[in-house]
N, C-alpha and C positions, 0 to 999 in steps of 0.2 A: 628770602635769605637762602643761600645757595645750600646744598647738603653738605657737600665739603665743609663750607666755612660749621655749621651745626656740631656736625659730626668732631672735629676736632678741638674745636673751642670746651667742650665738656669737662677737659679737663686740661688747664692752665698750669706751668710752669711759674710762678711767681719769685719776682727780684730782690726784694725787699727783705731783711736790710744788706742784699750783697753790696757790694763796690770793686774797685778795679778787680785785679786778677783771680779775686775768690768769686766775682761775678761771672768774668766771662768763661772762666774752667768751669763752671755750676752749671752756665747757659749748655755752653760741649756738651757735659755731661750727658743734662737732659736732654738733647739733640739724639746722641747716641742712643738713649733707653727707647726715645719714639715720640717725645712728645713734639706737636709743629703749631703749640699755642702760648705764649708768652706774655706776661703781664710786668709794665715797668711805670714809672710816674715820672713828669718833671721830680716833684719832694724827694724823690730813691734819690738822687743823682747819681744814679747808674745807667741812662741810656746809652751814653759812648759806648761802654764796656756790653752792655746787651747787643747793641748794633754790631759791634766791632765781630762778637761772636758767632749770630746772625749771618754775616757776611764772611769770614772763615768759612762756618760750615759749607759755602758752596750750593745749600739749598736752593730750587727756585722759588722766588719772590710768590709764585700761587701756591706754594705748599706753606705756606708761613701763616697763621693766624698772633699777628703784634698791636696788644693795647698799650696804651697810654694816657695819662691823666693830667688835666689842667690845674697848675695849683693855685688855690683860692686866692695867691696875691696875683694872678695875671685873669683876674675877671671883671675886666674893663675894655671898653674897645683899642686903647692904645696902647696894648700888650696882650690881648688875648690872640689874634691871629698869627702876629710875631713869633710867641712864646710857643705857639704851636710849628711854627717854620722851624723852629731854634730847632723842638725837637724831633723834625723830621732829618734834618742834618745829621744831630749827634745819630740819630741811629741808622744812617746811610740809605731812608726811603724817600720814596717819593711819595706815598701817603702809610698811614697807618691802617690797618682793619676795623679796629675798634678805638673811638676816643674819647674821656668820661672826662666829667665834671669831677675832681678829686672828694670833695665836699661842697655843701650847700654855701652860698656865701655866709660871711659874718653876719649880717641881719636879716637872714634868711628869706629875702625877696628874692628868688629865685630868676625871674622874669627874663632879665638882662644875659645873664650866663647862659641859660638854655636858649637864646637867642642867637648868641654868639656861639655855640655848638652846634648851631643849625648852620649858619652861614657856615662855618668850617668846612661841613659836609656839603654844601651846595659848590665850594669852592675845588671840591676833589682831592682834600687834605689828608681825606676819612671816608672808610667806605659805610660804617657804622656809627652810630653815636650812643651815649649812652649818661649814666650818673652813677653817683656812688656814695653811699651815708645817708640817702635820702630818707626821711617819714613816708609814713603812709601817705598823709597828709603832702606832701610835697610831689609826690609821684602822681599823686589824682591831678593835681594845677601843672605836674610839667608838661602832661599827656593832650591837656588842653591848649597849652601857649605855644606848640607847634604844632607843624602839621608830619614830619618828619620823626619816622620812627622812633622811640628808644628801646634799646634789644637787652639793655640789662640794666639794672640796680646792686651795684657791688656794694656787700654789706659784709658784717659780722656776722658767720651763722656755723654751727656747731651743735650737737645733740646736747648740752650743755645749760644753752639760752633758746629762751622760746619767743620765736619769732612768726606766731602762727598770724600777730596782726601784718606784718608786710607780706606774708607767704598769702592773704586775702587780699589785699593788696596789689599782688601782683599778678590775678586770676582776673580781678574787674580791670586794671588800668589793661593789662596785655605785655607787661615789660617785666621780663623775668630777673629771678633772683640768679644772683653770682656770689661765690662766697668768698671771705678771706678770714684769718684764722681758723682755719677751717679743723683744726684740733686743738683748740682752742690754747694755741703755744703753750702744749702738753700735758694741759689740765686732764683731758681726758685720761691720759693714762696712770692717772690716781685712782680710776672707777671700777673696778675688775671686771664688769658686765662686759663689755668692750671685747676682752682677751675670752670672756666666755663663749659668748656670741662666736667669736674667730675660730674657737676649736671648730666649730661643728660645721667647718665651711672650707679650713684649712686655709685659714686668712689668717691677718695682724689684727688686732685690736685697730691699730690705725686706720685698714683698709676696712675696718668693718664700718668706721667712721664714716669714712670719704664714700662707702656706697650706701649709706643710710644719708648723705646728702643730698647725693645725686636722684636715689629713689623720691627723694624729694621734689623732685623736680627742678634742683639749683645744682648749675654748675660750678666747679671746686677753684680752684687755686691755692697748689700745694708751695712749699720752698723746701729744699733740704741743700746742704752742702757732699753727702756721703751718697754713693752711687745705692748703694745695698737701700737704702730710704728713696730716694727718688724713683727707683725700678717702684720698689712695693709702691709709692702714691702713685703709678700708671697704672700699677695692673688692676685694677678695679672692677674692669669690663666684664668678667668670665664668671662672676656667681651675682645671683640676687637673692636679698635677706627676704624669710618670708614674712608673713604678715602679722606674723605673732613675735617675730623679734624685730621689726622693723613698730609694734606697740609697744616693746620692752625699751626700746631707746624714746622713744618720743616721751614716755615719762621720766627722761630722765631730765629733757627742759624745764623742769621746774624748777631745775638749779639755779634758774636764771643766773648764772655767771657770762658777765660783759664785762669782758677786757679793755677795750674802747670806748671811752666813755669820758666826761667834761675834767676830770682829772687828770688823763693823757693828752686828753686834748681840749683845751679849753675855748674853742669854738664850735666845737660839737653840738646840735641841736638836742635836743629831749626827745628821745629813741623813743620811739614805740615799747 
């Protein structure tokens, strides 16, 4: 994997839930702050307006790091490759960077889907492949049923919820964690450790967040609509939490709060 594509992918721009014109002024925005890693789904139905942004900005096509996710009704062969053309269209590429499996299928036989994300990628649709909601448990069987890398497992992960069983997980399989709620749509900032932590770093509660993620060794996926919030979830880079308050968050996953979970989503597998 190239260093560019590493290096920027670390920290993802995320679309979800924008749509037309608050999506693609969010996409600018973040354009403008620095970030050149983008995360959108068939399910957002925001690629148009992602793409559309994309191609404004004027950037070149190699400075672009753009995922996209298959949604669990086109995992079959006589819409999976289509439903992936669809969304190379709306979003004006000729392939994607990264392409995931949105969720496990409904009866959780994996087999077929990560099959057909492999042809995807032999076909030059995608330069990467990947999944996302996975178990532990499904990531040890997808790593075998190809032979064709997976470079992430986008999950829910937050100081919040303890996800130490896929963070093992994704040490033996070799497909790294990517995160989404990654402030666990605001729950953190009910916890005041957070903003404490920030003082002595001259950070956000937020940012303290997002670099006790990353120290994690998982990359983020942030969304905000407000410039002042999308700056702070970039600037991330320039302090690391030490080892004594990077132990002060890690006990705070006993919260286990999961936002995502068979009540939101009622095809959701049984999370680790």
């Amino acid at each position: 994997m190239n260093i560019y594509f590493q290096k920027n992918n670390q920290r993802a721009f995320g679309t979800f839930p924008l749509t037309e014109h608050q999506c693609r002024e969010a996409v600018l925005t973040a354009i403008e702050v620095g970030y050149r890693a983008f995360d959108t789904a068939q399910m957002y139905g925001n690629e148009a307006e992602t793409g559309a942004a994309l191609k404004e900005s004027g950037l070149p096509r190699d400075e672009l790091c753009v995922t996209t996710k298959v949604d669990i009704s086109n995992f079959d062969q006589s819409h999976f490759l289509n439903s992936v053309e669809a969304s190379l269209k709306s979003l004006q590429l000729d392939y994607v960077d990264v392409l995931l499996l949105h969720w496990p299928p409904a009866d959780f036989n994996i087999t077929e889907s990560v099959k057909l994300l492999e042809d995807a990628s032999k076909r030059n649709l995608t330069k990467y492949i990947g999944v996302s909601n996975y178990t532990a448990d499904m990531m040890r069987k997808a790593a075998k049923i190809i032979a064709t890398p997976l470079i992430t497992n986008q999950v829910e992960f937050h100081p919040l919820l303890n996800q130490d069983v896929l963070l093992s997980a994704a040490q033996e399989t070799g497909i790294p964690l990517s995160s989404y709620c990654s402030v666990a749509r605001g729950e953190v900032f009910k916890h005041a450790i957070f903003g404490e932590i920030g003082v002595c770093y001259g950070k956000t509660a937020g940012q303290v967040v997002l670099r006790w993620i990353l120290q994690k060794g998982v990359s983020i996926n942030t969304m905000s609509t407000k410039r002042s919030h999308i700056e702070a979830n970039y600037n991330v880079m320039d302090f690391t939490l030490s080892s004594i308050d990077m132990a002060r968050i890690d006990a705070m996953t006993h919260n286990n709060y999961r936002i995502v979970n068979k009540e939101l989503v009622p095809y959701a597998p049984d999370f680790d």
